[in-house]
MIDOTOR-384347 format. One record per residue (C-alpha): x, y, z; residue in three letters. Coordinates in Angstrom, 2 decimals, m for minus. Example, Ala and Ser with C-alpha at 12.3 -4.5 7.8 and 13.67 -1.06 7.14 Angstrom:
[[12.30 m4.50 7.80] ALA]
[[13.67 m1.06 7.14] SER]
END
This chain:
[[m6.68 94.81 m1.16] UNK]
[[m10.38 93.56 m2.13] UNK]
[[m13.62 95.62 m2.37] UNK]
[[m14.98 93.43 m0.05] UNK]
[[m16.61 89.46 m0.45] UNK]
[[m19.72 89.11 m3.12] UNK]
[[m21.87 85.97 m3.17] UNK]
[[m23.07 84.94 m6.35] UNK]
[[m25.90 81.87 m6.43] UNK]
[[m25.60 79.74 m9.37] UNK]
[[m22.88 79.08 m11.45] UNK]
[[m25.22 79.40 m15.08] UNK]
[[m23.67 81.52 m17.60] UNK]
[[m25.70 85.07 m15.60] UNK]
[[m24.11 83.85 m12.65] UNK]
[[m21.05 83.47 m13.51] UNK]
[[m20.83 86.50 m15.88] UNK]
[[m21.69 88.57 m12.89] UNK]
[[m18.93 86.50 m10.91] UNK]
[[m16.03 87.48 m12.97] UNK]
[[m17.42 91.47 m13.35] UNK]
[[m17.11 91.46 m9.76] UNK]
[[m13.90 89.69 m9.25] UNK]
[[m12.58 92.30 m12.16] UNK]
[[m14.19 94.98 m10.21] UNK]
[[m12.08 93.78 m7.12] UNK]
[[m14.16 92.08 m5.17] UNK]
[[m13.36 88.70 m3.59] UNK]
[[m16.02 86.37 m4.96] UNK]
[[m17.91 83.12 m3.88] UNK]
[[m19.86 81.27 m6.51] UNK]
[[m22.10 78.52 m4.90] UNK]
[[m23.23 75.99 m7.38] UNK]
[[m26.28 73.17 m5.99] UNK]
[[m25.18 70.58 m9.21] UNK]
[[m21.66 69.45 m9.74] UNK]
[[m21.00 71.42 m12.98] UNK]
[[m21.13 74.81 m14.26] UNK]
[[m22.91 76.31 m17.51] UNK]
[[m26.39 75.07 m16.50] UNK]
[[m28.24 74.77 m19.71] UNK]
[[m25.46 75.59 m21.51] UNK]
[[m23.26 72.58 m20.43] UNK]
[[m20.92 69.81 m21.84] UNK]
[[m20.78 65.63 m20.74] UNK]
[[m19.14 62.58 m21.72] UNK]
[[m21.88 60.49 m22.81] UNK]
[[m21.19 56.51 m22.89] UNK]
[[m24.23 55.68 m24.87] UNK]
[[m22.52 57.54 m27.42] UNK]
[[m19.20 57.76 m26.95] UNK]
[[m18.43 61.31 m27.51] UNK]
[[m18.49 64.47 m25.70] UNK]
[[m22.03 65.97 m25.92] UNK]
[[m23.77 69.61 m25.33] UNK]
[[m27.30 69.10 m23.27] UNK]
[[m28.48 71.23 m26.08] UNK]
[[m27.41 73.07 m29.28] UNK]
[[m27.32 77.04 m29.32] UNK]
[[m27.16 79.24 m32.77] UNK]
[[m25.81 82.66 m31.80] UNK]
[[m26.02 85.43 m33.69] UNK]
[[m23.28 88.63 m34.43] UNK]
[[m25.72 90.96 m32.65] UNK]
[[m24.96 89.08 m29.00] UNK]
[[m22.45 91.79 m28.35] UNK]
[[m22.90 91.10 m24.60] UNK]
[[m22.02 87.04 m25.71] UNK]
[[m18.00 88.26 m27.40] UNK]
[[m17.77 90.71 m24.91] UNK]
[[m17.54 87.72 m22.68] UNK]
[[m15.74 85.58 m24.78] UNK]
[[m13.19 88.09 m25.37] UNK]
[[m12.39 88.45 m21.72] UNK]
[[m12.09 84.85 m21.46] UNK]
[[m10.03 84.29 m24.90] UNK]
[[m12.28 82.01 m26.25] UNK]
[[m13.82 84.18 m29.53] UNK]
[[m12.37 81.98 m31.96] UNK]
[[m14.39 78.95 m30.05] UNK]
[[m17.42 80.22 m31.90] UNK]
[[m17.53 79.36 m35.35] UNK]
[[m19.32 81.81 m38.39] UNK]
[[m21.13 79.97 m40.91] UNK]
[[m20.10 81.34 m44.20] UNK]
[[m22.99 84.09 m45.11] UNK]
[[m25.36 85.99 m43.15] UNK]
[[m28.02 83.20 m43.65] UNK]
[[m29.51 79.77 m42.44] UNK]
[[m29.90 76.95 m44.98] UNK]
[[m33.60 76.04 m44.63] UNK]
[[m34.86 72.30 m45.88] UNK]
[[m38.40 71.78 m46.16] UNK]
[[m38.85 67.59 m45.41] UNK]
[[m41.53 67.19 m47.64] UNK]
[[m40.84 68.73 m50.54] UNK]
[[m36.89 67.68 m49.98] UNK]
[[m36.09 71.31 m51.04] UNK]
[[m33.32 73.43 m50.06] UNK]
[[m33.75 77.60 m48.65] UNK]
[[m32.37 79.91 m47.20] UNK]
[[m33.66 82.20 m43.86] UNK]
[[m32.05 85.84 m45.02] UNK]
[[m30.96 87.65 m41.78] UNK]
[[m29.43 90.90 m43.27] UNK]
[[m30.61 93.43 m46.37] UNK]
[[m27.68 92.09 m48.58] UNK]
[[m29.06 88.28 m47.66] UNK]
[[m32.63 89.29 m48.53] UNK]
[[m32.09 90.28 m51.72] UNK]
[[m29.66 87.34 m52.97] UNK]
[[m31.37 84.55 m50.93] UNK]
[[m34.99 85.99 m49.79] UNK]
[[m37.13 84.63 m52.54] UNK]
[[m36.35 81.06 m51.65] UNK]
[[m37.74 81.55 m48.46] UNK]
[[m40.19 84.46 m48.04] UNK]
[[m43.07 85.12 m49.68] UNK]
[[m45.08 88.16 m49.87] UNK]
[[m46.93 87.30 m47.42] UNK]
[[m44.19 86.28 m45.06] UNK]
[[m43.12 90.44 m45.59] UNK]
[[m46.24 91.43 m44.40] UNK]
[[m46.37 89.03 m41.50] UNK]
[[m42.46 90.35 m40.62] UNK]
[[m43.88 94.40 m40.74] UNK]
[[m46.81 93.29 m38.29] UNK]
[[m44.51 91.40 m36.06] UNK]
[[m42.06 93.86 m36.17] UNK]
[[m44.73 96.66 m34.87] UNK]
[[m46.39 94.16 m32.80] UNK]
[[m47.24 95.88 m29.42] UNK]
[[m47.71 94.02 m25.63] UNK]
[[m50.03 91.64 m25.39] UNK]
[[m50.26 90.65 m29.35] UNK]
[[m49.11 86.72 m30.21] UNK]
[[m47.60 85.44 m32.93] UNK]
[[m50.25 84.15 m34.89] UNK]
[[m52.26 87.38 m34.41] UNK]
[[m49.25 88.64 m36.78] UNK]
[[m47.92 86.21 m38.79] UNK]
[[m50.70 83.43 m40.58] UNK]
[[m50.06 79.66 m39.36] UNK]
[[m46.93 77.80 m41.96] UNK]
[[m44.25 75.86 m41.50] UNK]
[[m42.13 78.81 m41.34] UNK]
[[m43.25 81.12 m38.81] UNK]
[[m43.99 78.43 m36.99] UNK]
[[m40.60 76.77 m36.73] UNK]
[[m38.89 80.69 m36.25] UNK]
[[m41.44 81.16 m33.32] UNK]
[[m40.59 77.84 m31.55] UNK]
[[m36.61 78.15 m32.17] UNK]
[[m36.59 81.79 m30.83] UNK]
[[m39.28 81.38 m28.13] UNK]
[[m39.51 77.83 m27.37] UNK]
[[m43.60 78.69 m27.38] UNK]
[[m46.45 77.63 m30.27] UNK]
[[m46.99 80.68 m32.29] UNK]
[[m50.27 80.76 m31.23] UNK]
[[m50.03 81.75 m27.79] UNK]
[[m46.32 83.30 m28.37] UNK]
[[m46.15 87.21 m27.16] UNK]
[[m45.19 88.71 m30.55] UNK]
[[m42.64 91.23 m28.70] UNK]
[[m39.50 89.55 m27.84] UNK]
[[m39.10 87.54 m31.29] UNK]
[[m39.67 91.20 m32.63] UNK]
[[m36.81 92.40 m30.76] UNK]
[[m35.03 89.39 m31.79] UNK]
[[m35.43 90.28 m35.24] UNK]
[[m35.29 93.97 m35.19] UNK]
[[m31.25 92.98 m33.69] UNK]
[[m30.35 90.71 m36.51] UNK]
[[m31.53 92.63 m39.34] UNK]
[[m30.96 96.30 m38.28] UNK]
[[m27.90 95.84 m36.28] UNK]
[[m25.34 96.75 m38.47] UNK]
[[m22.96 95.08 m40.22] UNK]
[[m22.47 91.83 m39.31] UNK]
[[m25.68 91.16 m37.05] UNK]
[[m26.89 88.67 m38.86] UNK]
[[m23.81 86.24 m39.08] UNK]
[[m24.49 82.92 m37.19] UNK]
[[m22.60 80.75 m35.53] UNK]
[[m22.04 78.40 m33.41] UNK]
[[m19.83 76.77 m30.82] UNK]
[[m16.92 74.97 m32.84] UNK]
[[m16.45 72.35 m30.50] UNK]
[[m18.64 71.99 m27.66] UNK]
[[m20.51 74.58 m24.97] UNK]
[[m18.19 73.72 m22.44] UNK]
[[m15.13 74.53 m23.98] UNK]
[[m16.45 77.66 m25.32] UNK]
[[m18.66 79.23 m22.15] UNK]
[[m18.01 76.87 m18.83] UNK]
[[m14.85 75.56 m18.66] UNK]
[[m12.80 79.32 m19.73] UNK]
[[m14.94 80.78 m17.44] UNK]
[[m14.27 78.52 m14.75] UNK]
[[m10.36 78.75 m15.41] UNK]
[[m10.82 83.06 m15.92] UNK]
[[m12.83 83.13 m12.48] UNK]
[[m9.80 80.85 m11.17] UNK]
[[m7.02 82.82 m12.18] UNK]
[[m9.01 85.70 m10.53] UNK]
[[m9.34 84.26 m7.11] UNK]
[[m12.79 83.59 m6.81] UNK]
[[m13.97 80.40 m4.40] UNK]
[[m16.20 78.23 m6.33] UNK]
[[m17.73 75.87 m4.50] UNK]
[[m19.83 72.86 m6.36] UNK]
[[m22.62 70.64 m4.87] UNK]
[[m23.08 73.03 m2.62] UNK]
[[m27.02 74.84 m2.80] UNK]
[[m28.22 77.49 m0.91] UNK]
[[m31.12 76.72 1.25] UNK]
[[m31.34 79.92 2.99] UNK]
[[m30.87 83.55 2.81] UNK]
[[m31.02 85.72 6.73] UNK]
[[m32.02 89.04 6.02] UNK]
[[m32.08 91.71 8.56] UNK]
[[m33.51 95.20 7.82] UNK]
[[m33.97 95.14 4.19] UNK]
[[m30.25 93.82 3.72] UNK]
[[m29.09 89.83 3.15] UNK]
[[m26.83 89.44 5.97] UNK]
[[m25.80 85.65 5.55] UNK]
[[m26.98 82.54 3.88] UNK]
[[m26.91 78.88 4.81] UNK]
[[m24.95 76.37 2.23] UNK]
[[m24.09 73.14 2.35] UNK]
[[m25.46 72.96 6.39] UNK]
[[m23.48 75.95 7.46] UNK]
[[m23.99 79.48 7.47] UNK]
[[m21.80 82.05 6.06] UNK]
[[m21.89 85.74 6.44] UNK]
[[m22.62 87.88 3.64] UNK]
[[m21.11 91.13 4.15] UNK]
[[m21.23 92.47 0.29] UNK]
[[m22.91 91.92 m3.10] UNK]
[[m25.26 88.94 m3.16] UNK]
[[m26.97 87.67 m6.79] UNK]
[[m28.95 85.16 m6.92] UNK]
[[m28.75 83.60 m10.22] UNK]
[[m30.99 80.73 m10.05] UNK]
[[m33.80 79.66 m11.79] UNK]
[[m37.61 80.65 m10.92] UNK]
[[m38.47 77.94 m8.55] UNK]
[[m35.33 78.03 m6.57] UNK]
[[m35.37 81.43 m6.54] UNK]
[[m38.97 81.08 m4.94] UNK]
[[m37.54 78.59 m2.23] UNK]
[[m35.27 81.44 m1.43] UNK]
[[m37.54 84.24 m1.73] UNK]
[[m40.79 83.15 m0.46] UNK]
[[m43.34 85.78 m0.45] UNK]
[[m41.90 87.18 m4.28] UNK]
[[m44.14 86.35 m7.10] UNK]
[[m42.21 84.56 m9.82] UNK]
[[m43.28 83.06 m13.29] UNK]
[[m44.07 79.72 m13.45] UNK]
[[m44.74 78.53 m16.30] UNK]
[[m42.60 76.64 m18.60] UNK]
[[m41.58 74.91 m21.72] UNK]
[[m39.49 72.41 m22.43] UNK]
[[m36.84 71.49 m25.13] UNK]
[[m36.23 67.79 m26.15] UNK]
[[m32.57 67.65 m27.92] UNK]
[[m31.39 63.99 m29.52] UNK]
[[m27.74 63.42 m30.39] UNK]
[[m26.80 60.65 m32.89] UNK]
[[m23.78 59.29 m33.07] UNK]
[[m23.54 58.24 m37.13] UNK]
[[m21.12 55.67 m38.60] UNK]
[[m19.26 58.35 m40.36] UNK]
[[m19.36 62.24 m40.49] UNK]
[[m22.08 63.53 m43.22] UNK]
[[m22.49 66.13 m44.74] UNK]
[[m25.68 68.89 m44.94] UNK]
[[m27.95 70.20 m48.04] UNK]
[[m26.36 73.33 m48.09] UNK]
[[m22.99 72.70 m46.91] UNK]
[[m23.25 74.56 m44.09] UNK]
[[m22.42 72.11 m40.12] UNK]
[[m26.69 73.28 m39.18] UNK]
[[m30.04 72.85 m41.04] UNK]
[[m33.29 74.36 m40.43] UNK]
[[m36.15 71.98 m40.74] UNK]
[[m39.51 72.87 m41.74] UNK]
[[m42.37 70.60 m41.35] UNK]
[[m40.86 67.88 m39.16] UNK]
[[m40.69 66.94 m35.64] UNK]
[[m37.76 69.07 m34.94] UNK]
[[m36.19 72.88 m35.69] UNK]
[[m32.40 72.30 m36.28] UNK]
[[m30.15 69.71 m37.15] UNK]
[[m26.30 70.46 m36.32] UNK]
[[m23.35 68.17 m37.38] UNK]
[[m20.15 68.14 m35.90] UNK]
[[m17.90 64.92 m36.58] UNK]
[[m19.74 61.86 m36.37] UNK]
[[m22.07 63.00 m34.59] UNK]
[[m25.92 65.07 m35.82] UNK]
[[m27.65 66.84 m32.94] UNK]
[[m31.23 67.71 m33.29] UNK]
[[m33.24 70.38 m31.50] UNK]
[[m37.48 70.05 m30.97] UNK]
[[m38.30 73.31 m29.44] UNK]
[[m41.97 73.68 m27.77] UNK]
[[m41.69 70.06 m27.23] UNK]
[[m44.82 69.90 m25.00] UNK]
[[m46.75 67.24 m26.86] UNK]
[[m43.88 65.04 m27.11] UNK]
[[m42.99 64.83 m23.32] UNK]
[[m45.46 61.72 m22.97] UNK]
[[m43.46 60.01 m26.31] UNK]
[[m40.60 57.51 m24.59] UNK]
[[m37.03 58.38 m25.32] UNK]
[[m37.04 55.60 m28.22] UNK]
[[m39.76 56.39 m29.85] UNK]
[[m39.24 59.72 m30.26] UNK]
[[m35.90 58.96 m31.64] UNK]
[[m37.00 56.63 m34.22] UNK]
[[m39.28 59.45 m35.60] UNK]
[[m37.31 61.96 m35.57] UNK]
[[m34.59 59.56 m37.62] UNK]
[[m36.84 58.83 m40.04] UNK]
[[m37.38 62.78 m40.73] UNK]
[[m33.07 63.08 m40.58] UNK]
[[m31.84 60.32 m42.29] UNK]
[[m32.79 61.33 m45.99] UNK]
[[m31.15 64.52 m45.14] UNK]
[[m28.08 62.90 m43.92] UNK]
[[m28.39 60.64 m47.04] UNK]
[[m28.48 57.43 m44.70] UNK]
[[m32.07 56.64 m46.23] UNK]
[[m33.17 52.64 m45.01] UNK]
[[m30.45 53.01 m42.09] UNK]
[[m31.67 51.66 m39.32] UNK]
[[m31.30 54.44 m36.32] UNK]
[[m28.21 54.89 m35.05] UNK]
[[m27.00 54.69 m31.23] UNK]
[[m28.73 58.21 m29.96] UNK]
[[m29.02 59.82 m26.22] UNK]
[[m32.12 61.70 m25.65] UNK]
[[m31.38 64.66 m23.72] UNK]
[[m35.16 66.61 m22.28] UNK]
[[m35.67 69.75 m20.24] UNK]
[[m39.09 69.82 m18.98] UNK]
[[m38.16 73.90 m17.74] UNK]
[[m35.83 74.77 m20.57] UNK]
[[m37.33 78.34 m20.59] UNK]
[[m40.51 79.95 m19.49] UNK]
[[m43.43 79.82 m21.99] UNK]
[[m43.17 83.27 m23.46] UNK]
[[m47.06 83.64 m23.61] UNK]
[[m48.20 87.83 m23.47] UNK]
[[m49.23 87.10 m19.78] UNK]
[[m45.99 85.54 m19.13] UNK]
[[m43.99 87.76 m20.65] UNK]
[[m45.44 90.86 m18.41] UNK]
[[m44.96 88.64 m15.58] UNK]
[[m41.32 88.86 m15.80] UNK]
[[m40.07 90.47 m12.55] UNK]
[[m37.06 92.54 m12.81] UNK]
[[m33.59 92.19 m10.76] UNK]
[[m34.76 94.34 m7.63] UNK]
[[m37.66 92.01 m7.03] UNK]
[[m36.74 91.22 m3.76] UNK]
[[m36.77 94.63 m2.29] UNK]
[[m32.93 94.00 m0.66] UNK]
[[m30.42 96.43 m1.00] UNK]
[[m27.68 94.30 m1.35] UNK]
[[m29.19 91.62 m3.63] UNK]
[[m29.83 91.10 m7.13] UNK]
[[m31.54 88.62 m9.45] UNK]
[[m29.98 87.52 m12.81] UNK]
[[m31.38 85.07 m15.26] UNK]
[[m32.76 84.79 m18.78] UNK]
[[m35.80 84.60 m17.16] UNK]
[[m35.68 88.03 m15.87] UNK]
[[m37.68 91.14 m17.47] UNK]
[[m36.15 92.20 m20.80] UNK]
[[m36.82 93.16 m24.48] UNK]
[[m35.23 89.66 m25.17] UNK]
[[m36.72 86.23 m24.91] UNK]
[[m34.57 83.84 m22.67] UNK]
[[m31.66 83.15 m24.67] UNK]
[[m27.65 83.42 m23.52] UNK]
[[m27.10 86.95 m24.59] UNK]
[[m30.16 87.98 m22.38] UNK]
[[m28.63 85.26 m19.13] UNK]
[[m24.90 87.52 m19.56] UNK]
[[m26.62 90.65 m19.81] UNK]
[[m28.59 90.09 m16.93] UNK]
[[m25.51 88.71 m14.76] UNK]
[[m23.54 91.89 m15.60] UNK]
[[m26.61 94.61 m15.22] UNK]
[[m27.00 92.67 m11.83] UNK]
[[m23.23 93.44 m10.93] UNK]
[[m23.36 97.05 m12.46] UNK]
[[m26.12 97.78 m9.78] UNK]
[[m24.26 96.17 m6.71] UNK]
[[m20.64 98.36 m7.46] UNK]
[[m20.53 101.90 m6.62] UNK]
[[m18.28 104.06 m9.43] UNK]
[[m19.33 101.02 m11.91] UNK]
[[m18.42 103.08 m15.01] UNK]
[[m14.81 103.79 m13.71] UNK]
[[m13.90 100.68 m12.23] UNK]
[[m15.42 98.04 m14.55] UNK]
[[m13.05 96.59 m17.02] UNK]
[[m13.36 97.08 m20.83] UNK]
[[m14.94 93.81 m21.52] UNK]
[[m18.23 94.73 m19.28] UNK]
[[m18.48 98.71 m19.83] UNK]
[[m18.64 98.19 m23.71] UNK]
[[m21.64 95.56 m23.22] UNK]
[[m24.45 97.58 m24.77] UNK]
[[m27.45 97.97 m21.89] UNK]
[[m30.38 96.57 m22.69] UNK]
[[m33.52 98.26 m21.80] UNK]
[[m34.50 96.49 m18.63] UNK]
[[m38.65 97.46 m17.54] UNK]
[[m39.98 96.19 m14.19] UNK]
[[m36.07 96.46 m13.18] UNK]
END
C-alpha cells in the first residue's frame, strides 16, 4: 500500500533526488521530464563529431558533498567517483609553464601551500572567509590569476561582481570539514553512468512512472493547494506531493506572479578527442589553469575536456575559433606542441547557473515561494549557503521532500536522514 501519488517536475539531479526520497518514503511517484534525457546539466551523449561518449560539462566534487555519496550510496554507484591521490589540485600557470598545487586541507597546506599561496593570498582567504552579505570577491581578495580562476570555477561569476559568501562557504567545507573534505574527485567514467542512468534504474526498480518529452505547461490550483497539472495536452490530478524542480524561467511559466532570479551565466566546455591518451603535469587525470582562456582541463582516454567558466565575453567567439585558442593554450600541456587542433565539439550553456552577484544572491527565493501547501521548489538555484553546484541541486531535492512527508525522520531511509541539512534562509 502507497502513501499516496507525488509529482515531481524535472528529472535534474534535485528532481530526481527528491523522486527516489519519496518513492523510499512510499509514495507512488511521477517524474515528468520536458527533454528526452535525465541529469540536466549533469548529463551524458554519444557525440559523432567525436566519436566517444561525452559529459555536457565536467564536475570536480569534493569529500565534503556528503549529500552527493549519500546519493550515490543508495544508488551503488560510490566507486563511480574517482579520488585523485592527495587532498590537492595540480595548478599550471600557462605562462610561466610551471607546475602548483591548490592545498584544500591543513596537512596539504603545509606540504604543498607555498607553491601556490602567497602571503597575500592568506590574507585575502581570512577576509573572504569573514566576508559578510553584500561584499564581492574582489572587495576581499586583490585581482590575480588565482583568485580569479577559484572565483569563476566555484561561482561561474568575475570576481569582481562575485558575492564573497557562498565561495566562503565553499571553502570553509573543504578545509574545516574534517578528515577527508578536501579529497577531489571526479566521475571515473562519465556523468551519466555515475548520477542519471543509476538513478533512473534505482527510481525503476522502485516503481516510479517516468515519463520523458513530456513538460508541464500548467499547474490548477484551488485554495492554496495544486490540485492537477496539464502535461503533454492532458491533465492529470495531483492528489499528493508536487516539486517543481525546474529551472528559473520555467518555473516562472508555471508560477506567474512569483519573483524569480534572472540573471545568468554561462559555461562554454570543449572536448577534444586526441590521437592518443596523454598524460598531465602533475600526473593527476585534471589540471587547473591559470592565466588562460579556460579553468580546468580533465583527461580521460583519448579524450581532454576543458571547462571556461564566466564565459560571458566569449559567447560572441564562433565554436571554431574559440577552439583553436583554447588549443593553443592546451596543447603544450598535453605535450602536442605544433599539432594542429584536433577534432573537438563545443558544448555552451548560455544559463549554466545564475550570476552569483550580492544582489543575486539575496534574490534567491526559497522552496515555499509559491505559497502552496502541497508544493515545493528544488534547484541549485534555490536560497542556500552554497553556490549552485550538485551537492546544493540534491540537497535541495531532498529538503523539498523532507517538507512534503509527515513523520519524515521515522520513515525516511538511511541514505536521506544522514544527509547533513543545510541552513536554508528565505526557505
Amino acid at each position: 500500500m502507497t502513501a499516496g501519488t507525488a509529482d515531481v517536475i524535472g528529472a535534474g539531479l534535485a528532481g530526481m533526488a527528491a523522486a527516489l526520497a519519496l518513492a523510499d518514503s512510499g509514495y507512488a511517484v511521477r517524474l515528468w521530464e520536458a527533454s528526452p534525457a535525465a541529469g540536466g546539466r549533469c548529463r551524458s551523449f554519444n557525440d559523432p563529431l567525436t566519436g566517444r561518449l561525452l559529459d555536457n560539462g565536467n564536475h570536480l566534487l569534493m569529500g565534503c558533498n556528503h549529500a552527493v555519496f549519500a546519493l550515490l550510496d543508495r544508488t551503488g554507484t560510490r566507486n563511480e567517483l574517482m579520488p585523485l591521490g592527495a587532498e590537492a589540485v595540480p595548478l599550471y600557470d600557462l605562462e610561466a609553464r610551471k607546475l602548483g598545487w591548490a592545498p584544500f586541507s591543513l596537512r596539504s597546506w603545509w606540504q604543498r601551500g607555498a607553491s601556490a599561496f602567497s602571503l597575500g593570498d592568506v590574507g585575502a582567504l581570512t577576509r573572504v572567509l569573514l566576508a559578510g552579505p553584500g561584499t564581492t570577491v574582489a572587495a576581499c581578495a586583490s585581482a590575480g590569476v588565482l583568485w580569479d580562476a577559484l572565483t569563476a570555477a566555484v561561482l561561474n561569476t568575475g570576481p569582481e561582481v562575485a558575492a564573497a559568501a557562498p565561495l566562503a562557504a565553499v571553502l570553509r567545507r573543504i578545509l574545516f570539514g574534517g578528515p577527508g573534505s578536501g579529497r577531489p574527485y571526479i566521475a571515473a567514467s562519465s556523468l551519466g553512468q555515475t548520477f542519471a542512468e543509476p538513478l533512473l534504474a534505482t527510481l525503476e526498480a522502485a516503481g516510479a512512472q517516468i515519463r520523458f518529452s513530456c513538460p508541464v505547461t500548467a499547474l490548477h490550483c484551488e485554495n492554496g493547494t495544486v490540485t492537477a497539472l496539464t502535461a503533454g495536452g492532458s491533465e492529470f490530478e495531483a492528489t499528493g506531493p508536487v516539486i517543481l524542480a525546474v529551472p528559473p524561467a520555467a518555473a516562472s511559466r508555471l508560477l506567474p506572479g512569483i519573483s524569480f532570479p534572472q540573471s545568468y551565466s554561462p559555461i562554454d566546455n570543449l572536448h577534444y578527442r586526441l590521437p592518443a591518451p596523454a598524460t598531465l603535469p602533475g600526473g593527476e587525470p585534471l589540471l587547473g589553469l591559470l592565466g588562460g582562456q579556460a579553468q580546468w582541463l580533465f583527461l580521460r582516454g583519448d579524450v581532454a575536456s576543458v571547462t571556461i567558466s564566466a564565459a560571458d565575453e566569449l559567447q560572441t567567439v564562433a565554436a571554431d575559433e574559440l577552439a583553436e585558442r583554447v588549443w593553443a593554450d592546451i596543447a603544450p600541456v598535453l605535450g602536442l606542441s605544433g599539432m594542429a587542433a584536433p577534432p573537438c565539439r563545443v558544448v555552451r550553456e548560455k544559463r549554466a547557473t545564475l550570476a552569483l552577484t550580492p544582489a543575486v544572491e539575496a534574490s534567491r527565493p526559497g522552496r515555499h515561494a509559491a505559497g502552496l501547501a502541497n508544493l515545493r521548489l528544488a534547484g541549485d538555484w534555490l536560497a542556500s549557503p552554497l553556490p549552485p553546484t550538485i551537492e546544493s541541486a540534491i540537497t535541495s531535492g531532498l529538503a523539498a521532500a523532507r517538507d512534503l512527508v509527515q513523520d519524515a525522520a521515522t520513515r525516511f531511509p538511511g541514505w536521506a536522514s544522514q544527509v547533513p541539512a543545510l541552513r536554508l534562509s528565505r526557505s
